[in-house]
C-alpha positions as CSV (number, residue, x, y, z in Angstrom):
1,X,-14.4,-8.6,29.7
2,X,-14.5,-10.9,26.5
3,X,-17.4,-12.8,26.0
4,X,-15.0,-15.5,25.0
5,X,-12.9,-18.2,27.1
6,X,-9.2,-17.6,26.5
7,X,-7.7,-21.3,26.9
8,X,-4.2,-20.0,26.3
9,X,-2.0,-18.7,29.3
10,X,1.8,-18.1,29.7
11,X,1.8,-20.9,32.6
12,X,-0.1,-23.8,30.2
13,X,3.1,-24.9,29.0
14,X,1.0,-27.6,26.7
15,X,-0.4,-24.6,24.7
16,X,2.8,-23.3,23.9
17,X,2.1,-24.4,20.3
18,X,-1.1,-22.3,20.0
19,X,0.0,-19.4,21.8
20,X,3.6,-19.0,20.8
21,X,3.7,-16.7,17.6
22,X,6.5,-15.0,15.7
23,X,6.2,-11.4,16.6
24,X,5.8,-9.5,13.4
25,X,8.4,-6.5,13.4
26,X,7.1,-3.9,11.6
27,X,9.7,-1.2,10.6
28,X,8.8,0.9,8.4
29,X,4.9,2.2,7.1
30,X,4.1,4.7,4.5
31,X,0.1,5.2,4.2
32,X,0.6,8.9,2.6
33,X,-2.3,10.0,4.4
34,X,-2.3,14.0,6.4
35,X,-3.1,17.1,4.5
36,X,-0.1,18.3,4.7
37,X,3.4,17.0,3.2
38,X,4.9,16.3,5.8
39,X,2.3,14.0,7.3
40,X,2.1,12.6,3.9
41,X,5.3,11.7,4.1
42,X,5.4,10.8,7.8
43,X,6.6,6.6,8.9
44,X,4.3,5.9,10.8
45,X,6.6,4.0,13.0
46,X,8.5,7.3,13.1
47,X,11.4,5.3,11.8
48,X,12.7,6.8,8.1
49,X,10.4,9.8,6.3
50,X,10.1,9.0,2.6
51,X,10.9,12.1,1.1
52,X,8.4,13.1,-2.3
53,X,11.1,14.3,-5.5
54,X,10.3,14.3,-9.1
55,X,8.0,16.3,-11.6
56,X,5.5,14.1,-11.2
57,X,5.3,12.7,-7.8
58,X,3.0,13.5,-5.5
59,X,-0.2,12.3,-3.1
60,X,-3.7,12.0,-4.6
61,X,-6.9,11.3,-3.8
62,X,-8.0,10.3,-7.0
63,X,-7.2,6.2,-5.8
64,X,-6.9,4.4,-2.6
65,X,-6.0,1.3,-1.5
66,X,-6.5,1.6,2.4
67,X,-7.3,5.1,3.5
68,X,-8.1,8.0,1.5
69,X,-5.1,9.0,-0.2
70,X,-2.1,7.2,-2.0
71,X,1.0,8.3,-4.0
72,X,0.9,9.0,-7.7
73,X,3.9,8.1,-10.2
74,X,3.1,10.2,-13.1
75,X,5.9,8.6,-14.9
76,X,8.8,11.2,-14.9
77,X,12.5,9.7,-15.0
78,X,13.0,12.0,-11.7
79,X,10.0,10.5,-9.8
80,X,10.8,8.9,-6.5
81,X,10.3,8.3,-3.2
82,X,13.6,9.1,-1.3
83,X,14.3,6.9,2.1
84,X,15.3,9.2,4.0
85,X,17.4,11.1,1.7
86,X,18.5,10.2,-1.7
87,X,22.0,8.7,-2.5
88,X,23.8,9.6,0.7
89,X,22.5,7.2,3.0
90,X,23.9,3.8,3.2
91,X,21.2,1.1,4.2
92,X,23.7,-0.2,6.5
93,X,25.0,2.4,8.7
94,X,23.8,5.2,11.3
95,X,20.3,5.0,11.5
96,X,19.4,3.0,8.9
97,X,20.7,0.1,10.5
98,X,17.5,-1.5,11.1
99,X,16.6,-2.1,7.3
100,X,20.4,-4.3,7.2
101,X,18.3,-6.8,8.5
102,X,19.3,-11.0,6.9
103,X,15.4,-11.5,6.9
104,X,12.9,-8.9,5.4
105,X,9.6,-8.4,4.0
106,X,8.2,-5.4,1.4
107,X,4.5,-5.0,1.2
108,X,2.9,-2.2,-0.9
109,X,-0.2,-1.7,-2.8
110,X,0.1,-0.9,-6.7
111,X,-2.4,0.5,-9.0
112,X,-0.5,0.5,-12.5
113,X,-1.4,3.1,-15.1
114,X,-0.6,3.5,-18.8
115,X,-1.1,1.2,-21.6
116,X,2.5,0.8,-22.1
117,X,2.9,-0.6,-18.0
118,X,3.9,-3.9,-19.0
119,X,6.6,-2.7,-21.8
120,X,9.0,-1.5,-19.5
121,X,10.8,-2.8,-16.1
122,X,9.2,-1.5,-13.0
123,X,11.0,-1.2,-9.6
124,X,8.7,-0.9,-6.6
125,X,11.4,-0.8,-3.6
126,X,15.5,-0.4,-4.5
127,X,18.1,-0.4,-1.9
128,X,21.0,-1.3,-3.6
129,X,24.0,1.4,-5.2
130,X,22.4,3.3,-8.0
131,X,21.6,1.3,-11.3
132,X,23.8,-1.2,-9.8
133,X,22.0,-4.7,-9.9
134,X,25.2,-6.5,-9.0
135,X,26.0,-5.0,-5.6
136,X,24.9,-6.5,-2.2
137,X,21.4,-5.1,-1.3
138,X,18.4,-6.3,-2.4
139,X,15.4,-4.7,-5.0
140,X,12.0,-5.8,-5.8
141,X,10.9,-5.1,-9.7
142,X,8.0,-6.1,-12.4
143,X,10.0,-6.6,-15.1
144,X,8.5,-7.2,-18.5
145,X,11.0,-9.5,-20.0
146,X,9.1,-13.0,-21.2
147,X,5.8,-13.1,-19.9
148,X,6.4,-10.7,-17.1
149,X,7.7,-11.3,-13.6
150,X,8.0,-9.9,-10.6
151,X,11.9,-9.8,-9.6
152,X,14.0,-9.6,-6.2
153,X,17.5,-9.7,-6.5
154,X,19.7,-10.1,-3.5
155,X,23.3,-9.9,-2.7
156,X,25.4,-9.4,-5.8
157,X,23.9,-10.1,-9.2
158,X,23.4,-13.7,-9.6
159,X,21.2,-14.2,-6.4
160,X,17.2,-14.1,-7.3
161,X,14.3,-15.4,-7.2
162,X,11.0,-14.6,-9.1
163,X,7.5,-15.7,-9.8
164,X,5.3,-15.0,-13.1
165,X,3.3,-12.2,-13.4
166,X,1.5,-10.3,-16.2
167,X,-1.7,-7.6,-16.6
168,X,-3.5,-10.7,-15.8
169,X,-3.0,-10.9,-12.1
170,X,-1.0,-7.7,-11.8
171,X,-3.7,-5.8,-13.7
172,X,-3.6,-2.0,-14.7
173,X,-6.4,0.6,-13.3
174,X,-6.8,-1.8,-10.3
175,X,-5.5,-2.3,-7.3
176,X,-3.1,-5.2,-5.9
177,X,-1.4,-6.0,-2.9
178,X,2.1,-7.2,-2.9
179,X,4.1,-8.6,-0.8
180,X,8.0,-10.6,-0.6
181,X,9.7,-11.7,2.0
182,X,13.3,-13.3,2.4
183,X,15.1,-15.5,5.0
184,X,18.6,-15.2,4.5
185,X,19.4,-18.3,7.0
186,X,17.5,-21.0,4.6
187,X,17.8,-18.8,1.7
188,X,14.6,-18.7,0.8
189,X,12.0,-16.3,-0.6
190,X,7.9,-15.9,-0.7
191,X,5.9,-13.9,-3.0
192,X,2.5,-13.2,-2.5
193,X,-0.1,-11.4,-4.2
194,X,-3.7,-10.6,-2.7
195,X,-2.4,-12.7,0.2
196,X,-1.9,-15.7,-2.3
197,X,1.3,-17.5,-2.1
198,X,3.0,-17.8,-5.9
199,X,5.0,-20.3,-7.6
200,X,8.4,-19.1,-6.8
201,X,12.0,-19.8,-8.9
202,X,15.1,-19.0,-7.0
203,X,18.2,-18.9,-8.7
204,X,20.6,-18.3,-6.2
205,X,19.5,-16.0,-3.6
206,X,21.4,-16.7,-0.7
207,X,21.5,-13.2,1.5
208,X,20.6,-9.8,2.4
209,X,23.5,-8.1,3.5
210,X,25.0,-4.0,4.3
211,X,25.5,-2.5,1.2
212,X,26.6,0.7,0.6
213,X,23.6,1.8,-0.8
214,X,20.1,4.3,-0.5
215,X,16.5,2.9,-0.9
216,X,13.6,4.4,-3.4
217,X,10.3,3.9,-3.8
218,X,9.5,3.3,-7.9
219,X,12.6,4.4,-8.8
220,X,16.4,2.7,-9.8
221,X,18.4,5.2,-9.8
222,X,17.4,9.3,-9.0
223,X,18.0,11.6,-10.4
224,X,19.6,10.3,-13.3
225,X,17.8,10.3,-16.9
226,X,18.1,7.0,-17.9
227,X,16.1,5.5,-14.5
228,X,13.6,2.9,-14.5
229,X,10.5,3.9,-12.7
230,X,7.1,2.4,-11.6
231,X,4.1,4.4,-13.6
232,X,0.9,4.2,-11.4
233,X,-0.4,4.4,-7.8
234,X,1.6,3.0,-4.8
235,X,-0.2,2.7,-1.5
236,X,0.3,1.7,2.2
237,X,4.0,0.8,1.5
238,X,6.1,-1.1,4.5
239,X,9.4,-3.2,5.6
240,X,9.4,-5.2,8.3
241,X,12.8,-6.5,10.1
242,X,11.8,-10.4,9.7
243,X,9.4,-12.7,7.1
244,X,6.7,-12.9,7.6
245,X,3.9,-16.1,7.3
246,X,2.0,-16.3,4.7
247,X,-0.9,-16.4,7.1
248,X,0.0,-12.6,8.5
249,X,0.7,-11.7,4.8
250,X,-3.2,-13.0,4.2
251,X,-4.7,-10.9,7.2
252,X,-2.9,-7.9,6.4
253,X,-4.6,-7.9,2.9
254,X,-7.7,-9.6,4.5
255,X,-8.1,-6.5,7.0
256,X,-7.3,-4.0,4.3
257,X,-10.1,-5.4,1.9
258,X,-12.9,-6.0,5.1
259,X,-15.3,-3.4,3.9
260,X,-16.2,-2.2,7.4
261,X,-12.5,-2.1,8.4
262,X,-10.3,-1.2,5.6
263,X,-7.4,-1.0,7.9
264,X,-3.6,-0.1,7.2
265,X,-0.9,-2.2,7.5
266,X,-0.3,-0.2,11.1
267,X,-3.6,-1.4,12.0
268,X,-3.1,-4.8,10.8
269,X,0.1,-4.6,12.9
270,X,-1.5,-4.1,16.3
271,X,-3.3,-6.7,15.8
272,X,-1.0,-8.9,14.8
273,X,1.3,-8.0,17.5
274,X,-1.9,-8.6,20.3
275,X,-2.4,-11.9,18.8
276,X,1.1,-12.8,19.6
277,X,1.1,-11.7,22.9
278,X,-2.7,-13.5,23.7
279,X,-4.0,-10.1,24.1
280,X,-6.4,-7.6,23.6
281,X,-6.1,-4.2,22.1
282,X,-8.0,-1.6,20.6
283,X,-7.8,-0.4,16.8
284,X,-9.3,2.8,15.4
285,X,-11.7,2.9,18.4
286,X,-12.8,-0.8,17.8
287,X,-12.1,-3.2,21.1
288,X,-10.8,-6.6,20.1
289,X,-10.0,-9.4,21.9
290,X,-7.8,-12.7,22.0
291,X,-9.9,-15.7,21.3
292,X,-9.6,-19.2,20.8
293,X,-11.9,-21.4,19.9
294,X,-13.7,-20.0,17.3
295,X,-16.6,-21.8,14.9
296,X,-14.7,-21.3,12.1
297,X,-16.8,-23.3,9.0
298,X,-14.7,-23.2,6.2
299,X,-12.6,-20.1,7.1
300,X,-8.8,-20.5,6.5
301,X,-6.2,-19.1,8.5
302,X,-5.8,-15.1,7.5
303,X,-9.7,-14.9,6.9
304,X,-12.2,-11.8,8.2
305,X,-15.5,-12.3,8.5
306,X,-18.6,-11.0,10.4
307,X,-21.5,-13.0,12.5
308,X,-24.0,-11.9,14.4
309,X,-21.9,-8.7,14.9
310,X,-18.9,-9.9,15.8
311,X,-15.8,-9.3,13.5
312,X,-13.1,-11.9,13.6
313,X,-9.4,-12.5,12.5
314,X,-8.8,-16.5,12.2
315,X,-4.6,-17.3,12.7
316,X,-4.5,-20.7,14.0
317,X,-7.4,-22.7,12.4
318,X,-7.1,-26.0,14.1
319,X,-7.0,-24.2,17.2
320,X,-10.2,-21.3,16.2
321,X,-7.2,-18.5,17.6
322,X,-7.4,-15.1,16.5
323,X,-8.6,-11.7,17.4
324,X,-12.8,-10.6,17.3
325,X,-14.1,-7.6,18.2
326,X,-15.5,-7.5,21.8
327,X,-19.2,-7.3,22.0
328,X,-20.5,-4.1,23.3
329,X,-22.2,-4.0,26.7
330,X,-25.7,-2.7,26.8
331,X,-25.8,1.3,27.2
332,X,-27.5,3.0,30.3
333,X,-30.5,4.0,28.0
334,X,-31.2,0.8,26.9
335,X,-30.6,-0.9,30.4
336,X,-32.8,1.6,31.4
337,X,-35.8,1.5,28.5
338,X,-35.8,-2.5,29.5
339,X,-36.1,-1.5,33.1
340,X,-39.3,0.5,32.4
341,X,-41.0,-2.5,29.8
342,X,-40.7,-5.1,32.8
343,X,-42.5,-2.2,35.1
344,X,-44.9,-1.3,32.9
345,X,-45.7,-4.9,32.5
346,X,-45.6,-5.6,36.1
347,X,-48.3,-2.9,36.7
348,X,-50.2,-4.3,33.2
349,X,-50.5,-7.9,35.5
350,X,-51.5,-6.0,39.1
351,X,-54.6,-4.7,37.1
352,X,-55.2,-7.9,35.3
């Protein structure tokens, strides 16, 4: 039992504001963790597998982002990370339907390598017809042109929108999270990095629609010798079927960072999805339960923190709603070590 008072209930009908929350459809999640390759290369929602080709591709535990393993670019032309299959797979048809989906979001982790990162055009995620920028699909790409941005281009090729980025907040030999989403029905787009909302530009993105197409990790166009490709470690990579808030883009990252949690973006989506529902669940062996009314100080909305041995996950901060970690109940032993103090001292006062 929580040692907190839920106030929310599906019958209060005035906490509908608090309680109602956008479920957050998670699709599709790469962690490339397992020992062997196919569990490396295992969804996690058992949706798409992403299939490891290329010279240089292939799982390492050198870097991690979330867990203890991550996939390495080593900068071959023939790198990628095939969903499911290479170039025979449209993103709109059979299985795959899922991903033509108007609103999306792409979260990964990068770790750039090489001096030269920021001297060539980067794609992290393309599902659009090979080396085709002007067909319907969508990509997301650090490009180097100016002073460096990061790129999604939507249906066609005069729909995008960007924000600024450089080796200044997208540095080399480190690790950051990023994330985009898109809503197709306002036509609008969200970057984030580290779970920080960017200055956006659009210029025209209107939609996500069925292409005839095939999606790669860090690669534009496999197997071909002329392809753009990301250089660097990619970690904890997902798609999700709607946009996301900023605030569940912040306590994705937040939860991955938390030293004591370090969790994965399937983690972070159990407890995203519990929140929604007011409920409790249980991650990695760790009980946590729907609260409201937490003391938050000055915690934002996406925070973790830990007091007094309690973990918590702030969403709603005018209304101190989130997820915390249940406190444990005393064990037998010590129920029982207690037991014997108060005899002990009960005997200690009959001699007295």
């Amino acid at each position: 039992m929580s040692r907190f008072s839920v106030t929310c209930a599906a019958a209060t009908l005035a906490l509908v504001g608090v309680c109602s929350q956008v479920q957050a459809a998670l699709l599709s999640n790469w962690n490339f963790e397992g020992s062997t390759t196919a569990e490396q290369a295992a969804d996690t929602q058992g949706y798409q597998t992403c299939t490891l080709a290329g010279a240089d591709l292939g799982v390492s535990t050198a870097a991690a982002a979330t867990g203890s393993r991550s996939l390495l670019f080593g900068g071959s032309k023939d790198d990628a990370g095939q969903i499911p299959g290479g170039t025979t797979t449209a993103l709109g048809s059979g299985s795959f339907s899922g991903w033509n989906n108007p609103n999306v979001t792409f979260i990964t982790w990068v770790n750039p390598q090489g001096a030269d990162f920021w001297n060539a055009s980067r794609p992290l995620l393309w599902s659009k017809a090979k080396q085709s920028w002007n067909t319907n699909g969508w990509y997301v790409q650090l490009n180097s042109d100016n002073a460096g941005t990061l790129l999604v281009r939507t249906d066609g090729g005069s729909g995008e929108f960007h924000s600024t980025v450089s080796n200044a907040n997208v540095p080399t030999d480190q690790w950051t999270q990023i994330a985009v989403t898109f809503n197709s029905t306002t036509g609008t787009g969200a970057i984030y990095l580290n779970g920080v909302a960017q200055t956006v530009t659009n210029n025209g993105a209107t939609s996500i629609s069925a292409a005839d197409a095939f999606a790669l990790l860090g690669n534009n166009s496999w197997p071909t010798a002329d392809a753009s490709r990301y250089q660097g470690y990619m970690d904890d990579t997902s798609i999700w079927s709607n946009d996301l808030s900023g605030t569940q883009v912040k306590a994705l990252y937040s939860l991955g960072i938390f030293s004591t949690l370090k969790y994965n973006t399937t983690d972070g989506n159990s407890l995203l999805t519990a929140y929604a529902a007011n409920a409790n669940t249980t991650v990695e062996g760790t009980a946590w339960d729907y609260v409201t009314g937490m003391d938050v100080g000055s915690h934002v909305a996406g925070d973790v923190w830990t007091k007094d041995g309690v973990t918590y996950l702030l969403m709603d901060a005018g209304a101190g709603a989130g997820m915390a970690t249940a406190v444990p109940e005393p064990s037998a032993i010590v129920l029982a070590a207690f037991g014997l103090m108060g005899l002990l001292c009960y005997a200690w006062r009959k001699q007295k």
